[in-house]
C-alpha positions in Angstrom: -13.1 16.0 16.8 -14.8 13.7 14.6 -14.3 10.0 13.8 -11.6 11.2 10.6 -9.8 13.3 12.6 -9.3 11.0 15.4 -8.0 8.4 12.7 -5.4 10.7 11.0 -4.0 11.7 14.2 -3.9 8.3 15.7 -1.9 7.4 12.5 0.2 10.5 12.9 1.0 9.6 16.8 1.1 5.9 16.4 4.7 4.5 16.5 6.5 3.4 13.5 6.1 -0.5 13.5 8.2 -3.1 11.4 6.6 -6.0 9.2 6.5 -9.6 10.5 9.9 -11.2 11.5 10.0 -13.5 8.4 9.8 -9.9 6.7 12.4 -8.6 8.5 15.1 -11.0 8.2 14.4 -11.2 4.7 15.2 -7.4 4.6 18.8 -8.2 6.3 19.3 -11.0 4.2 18.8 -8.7 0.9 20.7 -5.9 1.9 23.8 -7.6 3.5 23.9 -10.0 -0.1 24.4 -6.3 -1.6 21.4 -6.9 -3.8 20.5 -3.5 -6.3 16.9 -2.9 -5.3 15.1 -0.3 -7.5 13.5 2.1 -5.4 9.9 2.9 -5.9 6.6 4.2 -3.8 2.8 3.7 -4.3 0.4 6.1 -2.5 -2.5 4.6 -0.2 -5.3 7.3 -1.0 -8.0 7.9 2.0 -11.2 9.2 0.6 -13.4 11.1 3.0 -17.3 9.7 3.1 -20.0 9.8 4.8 -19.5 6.9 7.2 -15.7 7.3 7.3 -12.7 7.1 4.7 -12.7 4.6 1.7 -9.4 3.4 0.5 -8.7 3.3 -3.3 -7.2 0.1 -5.1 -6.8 -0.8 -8.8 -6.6 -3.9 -10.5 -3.3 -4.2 -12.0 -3.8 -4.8 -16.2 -3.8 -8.8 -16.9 -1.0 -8.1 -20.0 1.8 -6.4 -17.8 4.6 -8.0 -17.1 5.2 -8.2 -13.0 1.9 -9.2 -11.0 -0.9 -9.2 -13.8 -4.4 -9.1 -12.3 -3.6 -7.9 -9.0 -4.4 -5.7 -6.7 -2.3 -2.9 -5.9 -2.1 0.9 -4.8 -1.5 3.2 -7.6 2.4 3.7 -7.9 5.5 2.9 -9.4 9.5 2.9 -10.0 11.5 6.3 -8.9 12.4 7.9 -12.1 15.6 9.9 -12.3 13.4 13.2 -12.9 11.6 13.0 -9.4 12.6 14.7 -6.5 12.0 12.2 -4.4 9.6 9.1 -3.2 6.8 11.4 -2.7 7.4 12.9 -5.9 7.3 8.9 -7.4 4.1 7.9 -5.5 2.0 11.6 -6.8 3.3 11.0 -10.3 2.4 7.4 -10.6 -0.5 8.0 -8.7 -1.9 10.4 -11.7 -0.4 8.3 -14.5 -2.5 5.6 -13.6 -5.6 6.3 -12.3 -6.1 10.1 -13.2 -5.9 11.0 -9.5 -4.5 14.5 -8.6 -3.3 14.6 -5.2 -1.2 17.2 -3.8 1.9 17.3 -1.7 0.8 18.6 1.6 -2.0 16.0 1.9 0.2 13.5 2.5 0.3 12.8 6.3 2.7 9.8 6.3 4.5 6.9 5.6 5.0 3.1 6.0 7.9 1.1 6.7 9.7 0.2 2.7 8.6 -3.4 1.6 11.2 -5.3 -0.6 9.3 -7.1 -3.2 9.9 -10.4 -5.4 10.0 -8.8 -8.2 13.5 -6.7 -7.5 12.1 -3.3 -5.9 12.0 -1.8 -2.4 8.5 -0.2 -2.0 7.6 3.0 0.1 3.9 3.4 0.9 3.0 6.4 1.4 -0.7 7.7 3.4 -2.8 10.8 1.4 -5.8 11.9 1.8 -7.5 12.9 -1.3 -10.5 14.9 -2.6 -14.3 12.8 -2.2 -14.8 14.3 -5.7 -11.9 13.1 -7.5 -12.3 12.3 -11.1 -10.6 9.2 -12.0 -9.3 8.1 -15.8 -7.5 4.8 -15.2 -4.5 4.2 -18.0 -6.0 1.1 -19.6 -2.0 0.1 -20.5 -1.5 -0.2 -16.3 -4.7 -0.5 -14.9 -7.9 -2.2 -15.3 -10.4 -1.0 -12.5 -10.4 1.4 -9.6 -12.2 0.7 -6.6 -13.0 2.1 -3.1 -12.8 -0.1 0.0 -14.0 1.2 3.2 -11.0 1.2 5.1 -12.5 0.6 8.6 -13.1 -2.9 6.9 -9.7 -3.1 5.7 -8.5 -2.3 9.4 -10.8 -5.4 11.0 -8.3 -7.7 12.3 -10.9 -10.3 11.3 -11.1 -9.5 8.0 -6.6 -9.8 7.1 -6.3 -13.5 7.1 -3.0 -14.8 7.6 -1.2 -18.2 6.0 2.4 -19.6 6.7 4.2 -21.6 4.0 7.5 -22.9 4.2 10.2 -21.8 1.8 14.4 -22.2 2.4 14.3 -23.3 5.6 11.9 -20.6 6.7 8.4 -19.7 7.6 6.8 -16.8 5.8 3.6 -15.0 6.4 1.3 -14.2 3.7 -1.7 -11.9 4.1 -4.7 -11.8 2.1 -8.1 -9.5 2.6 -11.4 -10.5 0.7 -13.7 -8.1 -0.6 -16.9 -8.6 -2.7 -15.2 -10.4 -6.1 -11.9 -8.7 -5.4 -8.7 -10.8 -3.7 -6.4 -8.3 -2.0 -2.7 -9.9 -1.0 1.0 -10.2 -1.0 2.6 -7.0 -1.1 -1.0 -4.8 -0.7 -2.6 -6.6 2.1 1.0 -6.6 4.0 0.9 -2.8 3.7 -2.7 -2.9 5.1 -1.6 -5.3 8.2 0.8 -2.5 8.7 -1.3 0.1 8.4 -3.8 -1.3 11.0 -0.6 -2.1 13.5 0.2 1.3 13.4 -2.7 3.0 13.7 -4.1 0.6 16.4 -0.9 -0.3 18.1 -2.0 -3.9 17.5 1.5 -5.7 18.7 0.6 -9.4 17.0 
């Protein structure tokens, strides 16, 4: 079995994990207010290479509305004509970037993330072809990027800051690479990713 293989299966026998416990409560907090999230899903897209898989990001368009500039996995609201999440995070997926990924190459799923900005997000884990042809939707997105996703997984490399907000402490993550800043909602989905795949319990 090679190094990919070991990873997918470690992610497909690695226990689901929750966020932080500033994460969690604000979960509780939302949902016992009765506060109408929108649903929506955004696909994490594992590239096979050489030396292992790459991860895929764009750079959210600086004119939208809700986190201009950022970095973020290709996704989006559920629309009434999807069948489900899944369906969400392979259509956005293609709106945006040009990326066709099929059904059966997704091989999981990450604990939903309520977001700031009114929407409860479920990632979803794909691999994808290494020969994709991608056509990024200049009205959404602004670049597409790989990141080796061994470095995304490097404890060392997810640094961690507390701030104080309401009477509680939250945790924010954020991940540099070369001119790119990955954080908020992406880099928590990463720290999840690597707790579930590597069982870290921090």
């Amino acid at each position: 079995m090679n190094e990919q293989q070991q990873l997918l299966t470690r992610f497909l026998m690695a226990p689901s994990q929750q966020y932080d416990k500033s994460h969690k409560r604000r979960i509780d907090h939302h949902f016992n207010d009765d506060i109408n999230f929108k649903p929506a899903a955004v696909l994490i897209p594992l590239v096979p290479r050489k030396q292992g898989f790459n991860v895929v990001l764009t750079r959210r368009a600086e004119h939208l509305k809700h986190h201009p500039g950022q970095i973020a996995f290709p996704g989006g609201r559920f629309e009434e004509t999807d069948n489900d999440l899944i369906t969400t995070a392979l259509r956005e997926t293609y709106e945006e970037t040009g990326i066709i990924c099929q059904r059966n190459n997704v091989i999981g799923q990450l604990t939903p993330l309520v977001t700031t900005s009114g929407y409860i997000v479920t990632p979803f884990i794909s691999t994808i072809s290494s020969n994709y042809n991608a056509k990024p939707d200049p009205g959404e997105v602004d670049a597409i990027f790989e990141v080796p996703l061994n470095y995304l997984l490097d404890p060392q490399n997810i640094k961690s800051h507390q701030f104080h907000l309401r009477g509680e402490f939250h945790r924010v993550y954020a991940i540099p690479y070369n001119n790119y800043s990955i954080w908020g909602a992406t880099a928590q989905m990463i720290k999840l990713l690597s707790n579930q795949i590597w069982e870290d319990k921090k």
